[in-house]
C-alpha positions in Angstrom: 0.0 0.0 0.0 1.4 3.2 -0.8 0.3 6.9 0.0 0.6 9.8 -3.2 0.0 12.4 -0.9 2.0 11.7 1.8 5.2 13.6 2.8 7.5 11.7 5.2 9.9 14.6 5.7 6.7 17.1 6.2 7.1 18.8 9.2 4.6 18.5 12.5 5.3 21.0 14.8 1.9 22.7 14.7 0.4 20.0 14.8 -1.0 17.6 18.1 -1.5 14.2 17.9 -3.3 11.9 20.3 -2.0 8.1 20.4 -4.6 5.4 21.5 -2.6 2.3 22.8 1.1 2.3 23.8 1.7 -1.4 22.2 4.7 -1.5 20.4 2.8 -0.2 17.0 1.7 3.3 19.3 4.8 4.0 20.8 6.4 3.4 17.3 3.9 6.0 15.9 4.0 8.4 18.6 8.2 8.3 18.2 8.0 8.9 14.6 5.5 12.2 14.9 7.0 13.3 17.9 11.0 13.2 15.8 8.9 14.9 13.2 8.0 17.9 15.5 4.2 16.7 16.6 3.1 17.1 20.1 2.3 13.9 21.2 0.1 12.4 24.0 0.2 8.1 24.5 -3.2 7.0 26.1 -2.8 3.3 27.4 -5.4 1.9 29.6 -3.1 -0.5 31.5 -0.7 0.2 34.2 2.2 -0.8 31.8 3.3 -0.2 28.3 3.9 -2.5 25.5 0.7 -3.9 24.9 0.8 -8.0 23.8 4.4 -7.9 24.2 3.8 -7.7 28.3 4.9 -10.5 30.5 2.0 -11.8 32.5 2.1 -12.9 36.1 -0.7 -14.7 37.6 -0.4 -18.2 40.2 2.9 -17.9 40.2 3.3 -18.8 36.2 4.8 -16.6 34.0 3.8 -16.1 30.3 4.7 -13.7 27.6 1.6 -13.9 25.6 3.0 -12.0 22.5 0.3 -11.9 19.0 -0.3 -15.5 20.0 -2.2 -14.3 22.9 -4.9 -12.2 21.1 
């Protein structure tokens, strides 16, 4: 898939950008507009970043769920 109209090396700085989720694809997103001058605000529900790629604790087993885990 490829974008015409976009402009990678378009600068951001008036611009603010809101991030929903700080999985590894949001914090990759919000890095990339923030280097490109956005203001930039990561909203994550949990208590800890990194979405899937958590480790999960629970009875005293340990799992890192990873995309298998969705």
């Amino acid at each position: 898939m490829t974008c015409d109209t976009c402009d990678d090396e378009q600068p951001l700085a008036d611009e603010s950008v809101v991030v929903v989720g700080a999985g590894l694809g949001g914090l990759s997103a919000a890095c990339h507009l923030a280097d490109r001058g956005a203001a930039v605000e990561v909203i994550e529900r949990n208590s800890r970043v990194g979405g899937v790629a958590n480790r999960i604790e629970a009875e005293g087993f340990r799992s890192t769920p990873g995309p298998r885990g969705i």
